[in-house]
One Martini backbone bead per residue (centre of mass of N, CA, C, O) as a GRO file, in nm:
protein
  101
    1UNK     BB    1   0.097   0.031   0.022
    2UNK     BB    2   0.065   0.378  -0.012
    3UNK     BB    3   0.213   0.653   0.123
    4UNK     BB    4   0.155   0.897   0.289
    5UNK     BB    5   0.170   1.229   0.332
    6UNK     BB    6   0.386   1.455   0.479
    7UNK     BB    7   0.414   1.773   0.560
    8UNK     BB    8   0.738   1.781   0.525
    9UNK     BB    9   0.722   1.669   0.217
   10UNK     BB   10   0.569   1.874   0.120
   11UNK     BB   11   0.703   2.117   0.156
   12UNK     BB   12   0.970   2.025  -0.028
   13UNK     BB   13   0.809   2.035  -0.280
   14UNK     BB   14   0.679   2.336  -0.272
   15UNK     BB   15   0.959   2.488  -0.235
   16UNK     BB   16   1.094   2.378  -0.485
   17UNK     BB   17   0.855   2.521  -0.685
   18UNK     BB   18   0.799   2.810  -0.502
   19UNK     BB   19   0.678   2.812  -0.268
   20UNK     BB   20   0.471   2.939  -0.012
   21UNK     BB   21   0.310   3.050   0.217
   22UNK     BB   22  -0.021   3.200   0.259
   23UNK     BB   23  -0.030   3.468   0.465
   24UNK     BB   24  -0.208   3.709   0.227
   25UNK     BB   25  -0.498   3.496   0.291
   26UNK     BB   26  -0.422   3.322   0.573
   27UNK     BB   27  -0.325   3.358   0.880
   28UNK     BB   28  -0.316   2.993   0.861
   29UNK     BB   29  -0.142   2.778   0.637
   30UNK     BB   30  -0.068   2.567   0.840
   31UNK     BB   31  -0.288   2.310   0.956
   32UNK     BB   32  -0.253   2.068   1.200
   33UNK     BB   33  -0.318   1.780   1.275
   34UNK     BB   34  -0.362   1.458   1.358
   35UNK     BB   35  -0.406   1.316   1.043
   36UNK     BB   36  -0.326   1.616   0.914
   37UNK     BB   37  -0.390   1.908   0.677
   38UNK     BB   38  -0.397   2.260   0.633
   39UNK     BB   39  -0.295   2.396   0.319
   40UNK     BB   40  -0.182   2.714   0.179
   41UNK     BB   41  -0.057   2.833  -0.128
   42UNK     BB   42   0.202   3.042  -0.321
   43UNK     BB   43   0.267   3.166  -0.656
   44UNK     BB   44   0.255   3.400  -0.698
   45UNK     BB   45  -0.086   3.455  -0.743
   46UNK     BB   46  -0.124   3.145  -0.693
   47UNK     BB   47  -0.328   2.891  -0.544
   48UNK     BB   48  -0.273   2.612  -0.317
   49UNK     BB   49  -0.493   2.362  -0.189
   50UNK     BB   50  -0.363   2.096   0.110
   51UNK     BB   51  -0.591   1.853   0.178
   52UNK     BB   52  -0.585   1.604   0.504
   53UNK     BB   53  -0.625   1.256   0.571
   54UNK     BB   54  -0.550   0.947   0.680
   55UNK     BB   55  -0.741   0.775   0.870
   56UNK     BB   56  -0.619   0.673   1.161
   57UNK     BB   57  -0.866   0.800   1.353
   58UNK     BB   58  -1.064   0.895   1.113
   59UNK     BB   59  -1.206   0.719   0.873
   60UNK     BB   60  -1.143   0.757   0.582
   61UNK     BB   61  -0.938   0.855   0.380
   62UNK     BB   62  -0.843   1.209   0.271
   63UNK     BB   63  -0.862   1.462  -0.030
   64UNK     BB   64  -0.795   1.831  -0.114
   65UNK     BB   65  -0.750   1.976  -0.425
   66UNK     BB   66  -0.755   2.335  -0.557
   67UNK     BB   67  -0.640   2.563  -0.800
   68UNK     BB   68  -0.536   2.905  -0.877
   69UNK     BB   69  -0.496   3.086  -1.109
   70UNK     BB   70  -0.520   3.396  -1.045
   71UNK     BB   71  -0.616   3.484  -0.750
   72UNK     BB   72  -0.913   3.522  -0.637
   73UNK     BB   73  -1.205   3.616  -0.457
   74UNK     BB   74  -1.457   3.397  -0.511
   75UNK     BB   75  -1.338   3.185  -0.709
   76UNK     BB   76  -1.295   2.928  -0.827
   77UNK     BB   77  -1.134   2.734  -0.912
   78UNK     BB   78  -0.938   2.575  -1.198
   79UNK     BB   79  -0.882   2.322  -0.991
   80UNK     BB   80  -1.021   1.991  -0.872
   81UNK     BB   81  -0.955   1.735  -0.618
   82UNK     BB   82  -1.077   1.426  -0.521
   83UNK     BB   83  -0.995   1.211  -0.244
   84UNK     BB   84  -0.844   0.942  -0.040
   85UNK     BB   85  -0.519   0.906  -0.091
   86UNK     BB   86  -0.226   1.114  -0.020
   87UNK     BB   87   0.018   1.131  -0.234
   88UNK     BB   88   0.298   1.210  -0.390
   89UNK     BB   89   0.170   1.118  -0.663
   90UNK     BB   90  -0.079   1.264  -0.673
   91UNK     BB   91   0.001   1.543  -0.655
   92UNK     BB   92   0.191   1.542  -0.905
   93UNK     BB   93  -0.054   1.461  -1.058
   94UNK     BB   94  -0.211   1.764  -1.030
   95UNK     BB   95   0.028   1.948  -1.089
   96UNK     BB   96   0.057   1.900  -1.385
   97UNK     BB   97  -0.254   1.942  -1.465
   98UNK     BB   98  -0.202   2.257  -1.360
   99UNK     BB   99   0.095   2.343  -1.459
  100UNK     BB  100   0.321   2.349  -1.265
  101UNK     BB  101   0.515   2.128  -1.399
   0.00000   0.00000   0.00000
């Protein structure tokens, strides 16, 4: 079974593509939980957010990941995915389909 994605491994993917905390949208980017966390980040305008739970605690796994380049307040994102487990592999195809890599 493929492992979930954690925290720290998520930061090291995102900063290395340019991404930072949105901090300028959002008091707490980065509110981590009990078996997951939230996060949204930005680079220039871009906004991207990776929510996840692993389902350790309270099953079944979940994650929704939304992206919005040049994001708007109010706008819906421009590509949006939910599923079970979140994995790097998940990611990583999520961020291509965005045009991010």
């Amino acid at each position: 079974m493929p492992e979930p994605l954690n925290i720290t491994r998520l930061e090291e993917i995102l900063k290395s593509l340019g991404f930072h905390e949105a901090k300028e949208y959002v008091s707490f980017p980065i509110v981590p939980g009990a078996d997951g966390a939230d996060t949204f980040w930005t680079r220039g305008s871009d906004l991207l957010q990776v929510s996840w739970s692993t389902g350790e605690i309270e099953p079944p796994p979940e994650y929704i990941l939304r992206y919005a380049k040049q994001y708007k307040p109010g706008h819906p994102p421009d590509l949006e995915e939910k599923g079970e487990l979140l994995t790097e592999e998940t990611l990583m195809a999520f961020l291509k389909k965005a045009g991010v890599i």
